[in-house]
Backbone as CSV, one residue per row, in Angstrom:
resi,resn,N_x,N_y,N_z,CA_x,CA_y,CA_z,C_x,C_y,C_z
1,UNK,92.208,106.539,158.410,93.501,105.942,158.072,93.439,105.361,156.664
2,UNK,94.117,105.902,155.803,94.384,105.253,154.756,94.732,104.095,154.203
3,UNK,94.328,103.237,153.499,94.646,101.876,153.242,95.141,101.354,151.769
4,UNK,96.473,100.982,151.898,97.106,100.960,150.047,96.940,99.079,149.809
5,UNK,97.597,98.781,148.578,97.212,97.423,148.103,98.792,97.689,147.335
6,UNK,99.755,96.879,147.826,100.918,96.570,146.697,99.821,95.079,145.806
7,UNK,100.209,95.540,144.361,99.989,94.285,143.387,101.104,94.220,142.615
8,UNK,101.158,92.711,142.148,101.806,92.432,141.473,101.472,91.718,140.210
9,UNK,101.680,92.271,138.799,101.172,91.261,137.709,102.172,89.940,137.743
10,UNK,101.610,89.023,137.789,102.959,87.649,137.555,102.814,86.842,136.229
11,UNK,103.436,86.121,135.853,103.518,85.830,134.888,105.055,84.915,134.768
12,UNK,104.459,83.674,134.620,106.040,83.094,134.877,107.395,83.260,135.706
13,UNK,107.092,83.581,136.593,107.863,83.904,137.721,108.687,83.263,138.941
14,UNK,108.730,82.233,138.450,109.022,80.945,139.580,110.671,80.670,140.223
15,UNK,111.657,81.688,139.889,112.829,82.146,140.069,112.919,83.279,140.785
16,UNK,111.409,84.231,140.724,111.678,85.247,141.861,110.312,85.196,142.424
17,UNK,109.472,84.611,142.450,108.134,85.317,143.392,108.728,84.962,144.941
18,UNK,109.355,83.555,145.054,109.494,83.918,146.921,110.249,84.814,147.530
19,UNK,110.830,85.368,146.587,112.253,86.017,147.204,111.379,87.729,147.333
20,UNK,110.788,88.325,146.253,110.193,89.378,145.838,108.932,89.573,147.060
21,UNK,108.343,88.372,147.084,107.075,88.428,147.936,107.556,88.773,148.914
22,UNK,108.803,87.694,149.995,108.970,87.848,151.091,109.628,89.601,151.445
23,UNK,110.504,90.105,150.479,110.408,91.589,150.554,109.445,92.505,150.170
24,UNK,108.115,92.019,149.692,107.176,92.949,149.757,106.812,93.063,151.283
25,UNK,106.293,92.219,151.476,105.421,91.789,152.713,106.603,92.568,154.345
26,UNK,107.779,93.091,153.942,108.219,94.142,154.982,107.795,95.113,154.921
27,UNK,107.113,95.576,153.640,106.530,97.374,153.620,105.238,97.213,153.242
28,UNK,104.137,96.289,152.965,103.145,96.712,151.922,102.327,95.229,153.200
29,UNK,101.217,95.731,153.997,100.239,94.668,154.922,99.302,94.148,153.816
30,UNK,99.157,94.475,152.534,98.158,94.121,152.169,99.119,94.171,150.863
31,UNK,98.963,92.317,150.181,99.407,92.354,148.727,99.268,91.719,148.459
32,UNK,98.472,91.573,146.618,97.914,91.029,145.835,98.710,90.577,144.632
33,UNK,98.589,89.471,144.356,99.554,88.346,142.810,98.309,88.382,142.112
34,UNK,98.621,89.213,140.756,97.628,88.865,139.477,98.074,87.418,138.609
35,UNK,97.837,86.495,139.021,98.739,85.263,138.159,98.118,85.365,136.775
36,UNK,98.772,85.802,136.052,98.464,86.177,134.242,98.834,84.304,133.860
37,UNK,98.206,83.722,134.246,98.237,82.158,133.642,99.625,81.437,133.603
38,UNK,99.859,81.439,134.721,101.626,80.700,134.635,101.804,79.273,134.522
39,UNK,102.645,78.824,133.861,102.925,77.787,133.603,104.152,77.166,134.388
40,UNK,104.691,77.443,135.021,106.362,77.149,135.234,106.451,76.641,136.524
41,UNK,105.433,76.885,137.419,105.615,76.007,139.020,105.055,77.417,140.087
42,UNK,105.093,78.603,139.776,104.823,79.892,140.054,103.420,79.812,140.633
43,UNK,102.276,79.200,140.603,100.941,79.225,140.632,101.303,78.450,142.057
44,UNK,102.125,77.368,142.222,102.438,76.422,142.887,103.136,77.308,144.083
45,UNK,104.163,78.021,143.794,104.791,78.927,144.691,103.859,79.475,145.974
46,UNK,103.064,80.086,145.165,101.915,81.536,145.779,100.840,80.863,146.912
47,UNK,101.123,79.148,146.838,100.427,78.672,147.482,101.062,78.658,149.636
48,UNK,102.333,79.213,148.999,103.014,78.889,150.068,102.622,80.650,150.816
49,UNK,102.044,81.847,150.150,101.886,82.580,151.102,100.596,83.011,151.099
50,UNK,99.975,82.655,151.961,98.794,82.645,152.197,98.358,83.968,152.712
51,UNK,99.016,84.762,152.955,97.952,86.094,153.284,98.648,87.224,152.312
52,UNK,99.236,86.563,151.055,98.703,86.872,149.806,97.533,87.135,148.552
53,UNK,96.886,87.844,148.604,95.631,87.784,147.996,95.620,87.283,146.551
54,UNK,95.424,86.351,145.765,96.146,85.927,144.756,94.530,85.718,143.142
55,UNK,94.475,86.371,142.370,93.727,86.409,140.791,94.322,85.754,140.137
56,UNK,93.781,84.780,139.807,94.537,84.084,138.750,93.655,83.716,137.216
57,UNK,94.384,84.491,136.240,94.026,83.913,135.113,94.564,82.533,134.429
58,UNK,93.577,82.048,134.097,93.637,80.919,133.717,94.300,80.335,132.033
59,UNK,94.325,81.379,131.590,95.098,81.806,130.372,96.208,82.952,130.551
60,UNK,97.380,82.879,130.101,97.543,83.623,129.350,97.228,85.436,128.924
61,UNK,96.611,86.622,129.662,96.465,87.488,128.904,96.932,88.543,128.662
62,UNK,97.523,88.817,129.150,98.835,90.076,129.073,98.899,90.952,129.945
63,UNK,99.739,91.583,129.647,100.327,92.749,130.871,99.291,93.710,131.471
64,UNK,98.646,94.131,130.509,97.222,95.284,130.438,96.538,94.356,131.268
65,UNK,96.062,93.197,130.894,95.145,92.503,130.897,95.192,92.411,133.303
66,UNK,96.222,92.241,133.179,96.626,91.585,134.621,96.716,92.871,135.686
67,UNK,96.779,94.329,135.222,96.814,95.635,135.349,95.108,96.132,135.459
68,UNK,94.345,95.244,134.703,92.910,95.668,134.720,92.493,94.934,135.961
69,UNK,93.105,93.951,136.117,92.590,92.914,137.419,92.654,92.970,138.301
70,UNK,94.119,93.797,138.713,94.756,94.828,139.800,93.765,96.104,140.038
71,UNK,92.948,96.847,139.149,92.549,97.509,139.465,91.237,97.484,139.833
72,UNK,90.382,96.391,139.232,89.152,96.076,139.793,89.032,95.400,141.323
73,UNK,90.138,94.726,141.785,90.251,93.921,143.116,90.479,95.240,144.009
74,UNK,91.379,95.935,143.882,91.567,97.073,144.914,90.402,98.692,144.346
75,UNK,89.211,98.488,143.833,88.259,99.206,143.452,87.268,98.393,144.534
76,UNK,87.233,96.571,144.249,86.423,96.171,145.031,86.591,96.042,146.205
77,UNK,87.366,96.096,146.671,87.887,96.039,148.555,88.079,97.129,148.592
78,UNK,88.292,98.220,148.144,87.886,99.628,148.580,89.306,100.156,149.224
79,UNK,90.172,99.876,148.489,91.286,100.587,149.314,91.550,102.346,148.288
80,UNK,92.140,102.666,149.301,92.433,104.269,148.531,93.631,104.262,147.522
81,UNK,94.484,103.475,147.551,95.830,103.637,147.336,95.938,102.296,146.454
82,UNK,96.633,102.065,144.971,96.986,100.820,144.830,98.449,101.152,143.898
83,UNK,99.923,100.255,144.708,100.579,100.665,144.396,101.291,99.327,143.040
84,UNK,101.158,99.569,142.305,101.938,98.213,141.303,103.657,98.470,141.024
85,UNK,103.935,96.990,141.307,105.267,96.902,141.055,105.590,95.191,140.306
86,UNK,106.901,95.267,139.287,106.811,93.839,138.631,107.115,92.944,139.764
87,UNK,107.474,91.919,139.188,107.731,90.749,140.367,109.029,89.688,139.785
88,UNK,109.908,90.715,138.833,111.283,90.312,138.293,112.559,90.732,139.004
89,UNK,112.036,91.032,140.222,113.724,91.656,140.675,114.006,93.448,140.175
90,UNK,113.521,94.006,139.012,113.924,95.171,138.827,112.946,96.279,139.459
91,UNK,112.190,96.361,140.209,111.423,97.293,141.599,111.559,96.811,142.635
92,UNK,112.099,97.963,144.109,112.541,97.614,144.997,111.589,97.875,145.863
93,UNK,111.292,97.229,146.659,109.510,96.822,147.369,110.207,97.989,148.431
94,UNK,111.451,98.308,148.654,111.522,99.105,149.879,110.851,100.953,149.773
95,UNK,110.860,100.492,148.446,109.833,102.172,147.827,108.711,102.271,148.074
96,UNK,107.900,101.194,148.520,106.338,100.661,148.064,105.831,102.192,148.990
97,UNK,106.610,102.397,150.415,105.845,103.327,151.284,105.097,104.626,150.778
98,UNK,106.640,104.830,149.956,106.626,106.192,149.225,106.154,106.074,148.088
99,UNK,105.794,105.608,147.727,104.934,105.440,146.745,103.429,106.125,146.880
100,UNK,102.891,105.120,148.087,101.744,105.233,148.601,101.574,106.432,148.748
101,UNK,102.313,107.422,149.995,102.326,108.383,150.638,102.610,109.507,149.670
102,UNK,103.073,109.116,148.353,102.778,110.271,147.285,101.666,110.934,146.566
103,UNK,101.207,108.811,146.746,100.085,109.359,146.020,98.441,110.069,146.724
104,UNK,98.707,110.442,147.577,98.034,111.169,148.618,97.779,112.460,148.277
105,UNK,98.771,113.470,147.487,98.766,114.418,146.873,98.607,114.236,145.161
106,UNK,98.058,113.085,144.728,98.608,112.641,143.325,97.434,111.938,142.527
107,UNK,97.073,111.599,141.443,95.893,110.676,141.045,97.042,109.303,140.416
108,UNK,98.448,109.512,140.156,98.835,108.434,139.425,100.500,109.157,139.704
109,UNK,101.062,108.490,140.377,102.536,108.726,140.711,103.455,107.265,140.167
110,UNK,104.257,107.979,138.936,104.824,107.287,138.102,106.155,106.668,138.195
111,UNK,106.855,105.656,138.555,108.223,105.087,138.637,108.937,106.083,137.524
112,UNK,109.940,107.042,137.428,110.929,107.081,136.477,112.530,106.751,136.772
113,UNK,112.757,105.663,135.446,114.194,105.560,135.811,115.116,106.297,135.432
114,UNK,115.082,107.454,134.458,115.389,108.478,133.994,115.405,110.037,134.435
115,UNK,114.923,109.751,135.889,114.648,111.094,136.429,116.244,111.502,137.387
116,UNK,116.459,110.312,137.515,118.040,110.743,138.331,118.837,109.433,138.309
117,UNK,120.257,109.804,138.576,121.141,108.377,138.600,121.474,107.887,139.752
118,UNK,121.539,106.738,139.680,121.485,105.902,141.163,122.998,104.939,140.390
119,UNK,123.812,104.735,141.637,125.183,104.274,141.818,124.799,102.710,141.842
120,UNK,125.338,101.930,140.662,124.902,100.805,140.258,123.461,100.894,139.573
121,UNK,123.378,101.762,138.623,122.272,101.700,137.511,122.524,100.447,136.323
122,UNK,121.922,99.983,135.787,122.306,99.085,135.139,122.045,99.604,132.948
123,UNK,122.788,99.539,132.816,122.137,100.364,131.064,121.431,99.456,130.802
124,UNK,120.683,100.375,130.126,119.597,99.705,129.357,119.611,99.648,128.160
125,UNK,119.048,97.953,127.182,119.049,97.473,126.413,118.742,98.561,125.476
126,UNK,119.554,99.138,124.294,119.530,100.058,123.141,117.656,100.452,122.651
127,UNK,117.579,99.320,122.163,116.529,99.115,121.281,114.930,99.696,122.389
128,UNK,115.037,99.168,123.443,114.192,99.462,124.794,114.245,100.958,124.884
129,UNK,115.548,101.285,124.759,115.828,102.958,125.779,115.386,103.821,124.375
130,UNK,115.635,103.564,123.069,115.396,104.250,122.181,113.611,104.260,121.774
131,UNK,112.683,103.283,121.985,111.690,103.067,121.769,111.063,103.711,122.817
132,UNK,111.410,103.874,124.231,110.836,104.624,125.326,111.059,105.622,125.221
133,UNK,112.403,106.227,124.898,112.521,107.852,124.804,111.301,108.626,123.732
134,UNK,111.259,107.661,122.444,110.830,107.914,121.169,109.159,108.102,121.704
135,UNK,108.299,107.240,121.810,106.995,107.266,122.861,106.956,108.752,124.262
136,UNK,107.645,108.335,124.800,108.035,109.746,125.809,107.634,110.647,125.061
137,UNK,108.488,110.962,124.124,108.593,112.507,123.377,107.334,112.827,122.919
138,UNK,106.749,111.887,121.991,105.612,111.757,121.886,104.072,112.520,122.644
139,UNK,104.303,110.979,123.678,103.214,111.703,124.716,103.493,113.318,125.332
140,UNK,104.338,113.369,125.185,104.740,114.828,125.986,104.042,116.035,125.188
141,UNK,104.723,115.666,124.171,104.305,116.626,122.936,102.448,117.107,122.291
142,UNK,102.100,115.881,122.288,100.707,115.515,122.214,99.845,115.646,123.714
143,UNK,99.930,115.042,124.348,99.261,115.332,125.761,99.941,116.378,126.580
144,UNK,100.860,117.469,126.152,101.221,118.166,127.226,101.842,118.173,128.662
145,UNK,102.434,116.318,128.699,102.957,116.281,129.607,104.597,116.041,129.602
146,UNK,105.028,116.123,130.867,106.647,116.415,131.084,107.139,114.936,131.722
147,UNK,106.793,113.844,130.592,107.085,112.568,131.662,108.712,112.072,131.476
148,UNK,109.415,111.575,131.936,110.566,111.309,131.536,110.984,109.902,131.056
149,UNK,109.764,108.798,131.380,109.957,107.556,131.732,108.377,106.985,131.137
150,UNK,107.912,106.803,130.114,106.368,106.346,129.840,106.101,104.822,130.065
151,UNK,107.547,103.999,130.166,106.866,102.664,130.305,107.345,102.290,131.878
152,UNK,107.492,102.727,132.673,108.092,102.225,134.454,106.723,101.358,134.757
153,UNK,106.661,100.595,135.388,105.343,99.824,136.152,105.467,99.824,137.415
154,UNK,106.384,100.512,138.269,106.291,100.768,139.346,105.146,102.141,139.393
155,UNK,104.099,102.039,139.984,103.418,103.200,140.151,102.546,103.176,141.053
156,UNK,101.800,104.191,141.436,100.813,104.156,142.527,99.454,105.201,141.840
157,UNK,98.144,104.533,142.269,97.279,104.742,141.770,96.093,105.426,143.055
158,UNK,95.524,106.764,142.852,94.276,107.103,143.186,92.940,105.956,143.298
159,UNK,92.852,105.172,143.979,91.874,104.472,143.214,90.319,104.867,143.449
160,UNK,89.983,105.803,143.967,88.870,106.660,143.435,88.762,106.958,141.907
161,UNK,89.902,107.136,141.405,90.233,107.574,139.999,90.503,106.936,139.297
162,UNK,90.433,105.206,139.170,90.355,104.413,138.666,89.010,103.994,137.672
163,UNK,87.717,104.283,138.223,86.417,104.158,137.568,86.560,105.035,136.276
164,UNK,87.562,105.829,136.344,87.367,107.003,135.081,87.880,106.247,133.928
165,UNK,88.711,105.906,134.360,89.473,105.161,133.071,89.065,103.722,132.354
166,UNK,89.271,103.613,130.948,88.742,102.706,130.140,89.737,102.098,129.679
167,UNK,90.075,101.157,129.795,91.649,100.873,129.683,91.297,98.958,128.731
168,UNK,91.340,99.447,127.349,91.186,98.316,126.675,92.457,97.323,125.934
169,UNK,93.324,97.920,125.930,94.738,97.132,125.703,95.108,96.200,126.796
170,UNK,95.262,94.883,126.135,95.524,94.145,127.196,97.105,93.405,127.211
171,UNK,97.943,94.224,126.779,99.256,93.820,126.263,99.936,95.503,127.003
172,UNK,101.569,94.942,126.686,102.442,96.060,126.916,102.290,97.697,126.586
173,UNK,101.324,97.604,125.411,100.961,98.862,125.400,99.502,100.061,125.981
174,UNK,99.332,99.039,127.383,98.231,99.623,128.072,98.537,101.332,128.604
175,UNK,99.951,101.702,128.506,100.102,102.659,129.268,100.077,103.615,128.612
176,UNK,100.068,103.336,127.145,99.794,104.638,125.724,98.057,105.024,126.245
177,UNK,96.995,103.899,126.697,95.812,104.642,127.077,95.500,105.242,127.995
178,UNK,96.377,104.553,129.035,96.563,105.182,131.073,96.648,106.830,130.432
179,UNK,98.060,107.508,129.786,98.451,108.215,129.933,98.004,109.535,128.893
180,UNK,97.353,108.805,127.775,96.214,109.394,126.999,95.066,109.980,127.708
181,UNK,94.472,108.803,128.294,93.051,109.400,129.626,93.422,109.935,130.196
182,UNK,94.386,109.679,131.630,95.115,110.537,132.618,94.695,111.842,132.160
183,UNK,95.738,111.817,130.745,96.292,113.531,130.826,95.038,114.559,130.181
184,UNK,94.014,113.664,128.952,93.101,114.575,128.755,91.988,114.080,129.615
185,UNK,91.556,114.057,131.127,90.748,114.215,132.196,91.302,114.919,133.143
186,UNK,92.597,115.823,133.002,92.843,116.241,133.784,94.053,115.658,135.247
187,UNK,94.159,114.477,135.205,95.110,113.655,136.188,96.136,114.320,136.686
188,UNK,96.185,114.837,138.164,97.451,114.942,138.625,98.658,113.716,138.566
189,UNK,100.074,114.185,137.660,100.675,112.863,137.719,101.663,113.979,138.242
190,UNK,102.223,112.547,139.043,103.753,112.989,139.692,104.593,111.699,139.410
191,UNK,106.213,112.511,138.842,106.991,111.379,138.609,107.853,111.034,139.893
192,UNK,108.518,109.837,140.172,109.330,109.715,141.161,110.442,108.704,140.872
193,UNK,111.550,109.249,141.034,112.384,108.383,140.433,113.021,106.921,141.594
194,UNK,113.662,106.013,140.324,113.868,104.853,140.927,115.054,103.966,139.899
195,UNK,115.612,103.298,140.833,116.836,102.977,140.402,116.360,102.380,138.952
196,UNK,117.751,102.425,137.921,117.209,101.457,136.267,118.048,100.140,136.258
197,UNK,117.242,99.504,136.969,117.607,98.022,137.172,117.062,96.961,136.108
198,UNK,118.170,96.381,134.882,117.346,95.380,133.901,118.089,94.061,134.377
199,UNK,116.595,92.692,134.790,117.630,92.062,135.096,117.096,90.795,133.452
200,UNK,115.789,91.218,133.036,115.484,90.236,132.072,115.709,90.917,130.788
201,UNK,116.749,90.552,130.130,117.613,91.094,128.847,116.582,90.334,127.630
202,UNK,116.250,89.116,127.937,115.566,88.854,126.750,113.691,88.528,126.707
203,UNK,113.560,89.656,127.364,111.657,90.017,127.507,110.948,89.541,126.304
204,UNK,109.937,88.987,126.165,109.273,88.626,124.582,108.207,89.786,124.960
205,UNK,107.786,90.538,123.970,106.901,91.248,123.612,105.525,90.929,122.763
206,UNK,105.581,89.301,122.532,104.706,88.785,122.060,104.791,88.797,120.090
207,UNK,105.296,88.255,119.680,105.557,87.677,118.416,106.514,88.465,117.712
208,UNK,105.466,89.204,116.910,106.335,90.384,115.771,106.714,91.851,116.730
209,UNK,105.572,91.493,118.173,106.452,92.854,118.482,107.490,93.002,119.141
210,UNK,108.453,91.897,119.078,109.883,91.618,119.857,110.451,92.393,118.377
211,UNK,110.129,92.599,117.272,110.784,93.751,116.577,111.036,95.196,117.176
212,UNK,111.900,95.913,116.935,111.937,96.443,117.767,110.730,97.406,116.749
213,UNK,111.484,97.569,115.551,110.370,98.957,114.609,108.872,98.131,114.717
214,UNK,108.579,97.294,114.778,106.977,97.127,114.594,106.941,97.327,115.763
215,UNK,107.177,96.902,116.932,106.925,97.246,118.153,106.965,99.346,118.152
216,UNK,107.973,99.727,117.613,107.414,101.201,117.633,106.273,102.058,117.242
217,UNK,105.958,101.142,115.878,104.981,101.713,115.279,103.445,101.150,115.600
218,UNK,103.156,99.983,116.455,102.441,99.639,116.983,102.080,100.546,118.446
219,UNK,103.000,100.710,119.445,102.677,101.463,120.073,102.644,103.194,119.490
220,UNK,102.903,103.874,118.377,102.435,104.765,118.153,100.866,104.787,117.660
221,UNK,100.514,103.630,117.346,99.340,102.999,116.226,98.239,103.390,117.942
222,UNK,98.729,102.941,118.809,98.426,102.508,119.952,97.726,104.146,120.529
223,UNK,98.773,104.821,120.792,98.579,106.387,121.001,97.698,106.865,120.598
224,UNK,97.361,106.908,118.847,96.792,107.433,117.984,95.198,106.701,118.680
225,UNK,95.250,106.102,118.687,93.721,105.148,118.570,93.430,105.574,120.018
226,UNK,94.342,106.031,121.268,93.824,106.296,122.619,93.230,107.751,122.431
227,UNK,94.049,108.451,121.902,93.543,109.993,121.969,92.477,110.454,121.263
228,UNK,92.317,109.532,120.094,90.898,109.362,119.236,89.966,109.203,119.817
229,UNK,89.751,107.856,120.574,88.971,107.710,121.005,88.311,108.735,122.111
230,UNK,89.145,109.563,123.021,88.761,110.501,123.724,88.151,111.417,123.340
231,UNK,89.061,111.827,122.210,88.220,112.968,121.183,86.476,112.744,121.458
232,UNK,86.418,111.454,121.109,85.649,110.988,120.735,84.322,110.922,121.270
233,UNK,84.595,111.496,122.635,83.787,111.347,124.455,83.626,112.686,124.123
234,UNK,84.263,113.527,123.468,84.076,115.091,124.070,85.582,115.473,124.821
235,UNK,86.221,114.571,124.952,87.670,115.244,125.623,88.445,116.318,124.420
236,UNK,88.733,117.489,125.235,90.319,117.845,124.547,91.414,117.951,124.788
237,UNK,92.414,117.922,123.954,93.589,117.944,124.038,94.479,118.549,124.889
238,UNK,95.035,118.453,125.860,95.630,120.020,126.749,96.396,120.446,126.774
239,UNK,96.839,121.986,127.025,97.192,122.417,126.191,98.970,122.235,127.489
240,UNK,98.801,121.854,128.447,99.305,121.677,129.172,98.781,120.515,130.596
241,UNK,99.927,120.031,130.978,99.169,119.132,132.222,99.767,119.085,132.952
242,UNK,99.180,118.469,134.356,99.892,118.802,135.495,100.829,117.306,135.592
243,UNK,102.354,117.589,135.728,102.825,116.329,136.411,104.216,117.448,136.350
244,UNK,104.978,116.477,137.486,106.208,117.088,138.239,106.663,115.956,138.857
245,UNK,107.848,116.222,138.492,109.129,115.174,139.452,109.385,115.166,141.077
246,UNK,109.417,114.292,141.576,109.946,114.104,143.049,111.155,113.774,143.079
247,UNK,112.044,114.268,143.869,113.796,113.844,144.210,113.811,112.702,145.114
């Protein structure tokens, strides 16, 4: 019998973790809070659910950072399956199943909100949708894959196939290396779509990269330095890769 891990990175969250938790905990027996160093009463929250498995950094370290923590806890308890979703209201825990059960056929099954339209989609912030498409195209082009959606954090993970990966960004742009490694080791990815729900309009990206152009050219900076480095192992480039959409 297979055994999955919903996680969640948190991070200032003290307006939705009870509400989010208590709808995880209908689909997902086993789920883990990465507390990325909260300040706001949130640390205080998590105390109230106790068969919550809860990491807490004590600083501060970013998105990557809280994504690496997620993956070493469900590497060390040995589950097969680890499915991540945020903990802002915009992923709907009622997916978590299918998630799991995708990734059964899958090494890394990807949230896209771009793969189909859902009735009450919410648009997305200009500057966001243009910087994701722009990255998308990118990776596609360069790694050979057909993704539609490169930054979703709803996803589900192989975690056998977790040891492969070297994942040194510890900020928003961890998924330029996920999807760099992924695709030149070969990674079955499957996309699956999911509603495009924004409910936090004013996200900080951490200083200068709430620009939107330095923020572009940083995560291209980002790309460049993942696929290098592979080079770098002996990986090549492919010339094609496997990933495909789910309805």
């Amino acid at each position: 019998m297979s055994r999955w891990l919903a996680a969640l990175p948190v991070y200032n969250e003290v307006n939705y973790v009870d509400s989010v938790l208590a709808e995880v905990g209908k689909y997902a027996d086993h789920v883990l809070v990465v507390d990325d160093g909260s300040v706001d009463g949130t640390s205080d929250k998590l105390r109230a659910h106790p068969s919550v498995a809860v990491v807490r950094h004590e600083k501060n370290r970013g998105y990557g950072a809280a994504l690496k923590s997620a993956f070493r806890f469900a590497q060390d308890e040995k589950y097969d399956f680890l499915v991540t979703l945020d903990c802002d209201g915009q992923h709907q825990p009622k997916r978590l199943p299918r998630f799991a059960a995708a990734c059964a056929s899958a090494d890394i099954v990807s949230g896209s909100r771009y793969l189909k339209k859902y009735d009450g989609d919410s648009e997305p912030p200009s500057q966001r949708l243009f910087i994701n498409r722009a990255i998308t195209k990118q990776i596609n082009q360069r790694l050979g894959l057909q993704l539609t959606d490169a930054f979703c954090g709803f996803k589900a993970y192989r975690v056998s196939t977790l040891s492969s990966l070297d994942i040194q960004d510890d900020g928003y742009a961890m998924p330029l290396e996920l999807w760099a490694q992924a695709a030149m080791q070969g990674f079955k990815i499957i996309e699956m779509p999911v509603p495009l729900i924004y409910l936090d309009l004013q996200r900080s990206f951490g200083g200068a990269l709430d620009e939107a152009d330095k923020r572009l050219a940083y995560y291209n900076e980002c790309l460049d330095r993942s696929i290098k480095a592979m080079l770098s192992r002996g990986f090549e480039l492919p010339e094609s890769s496997s990933c495909q959409g789910l309805a």
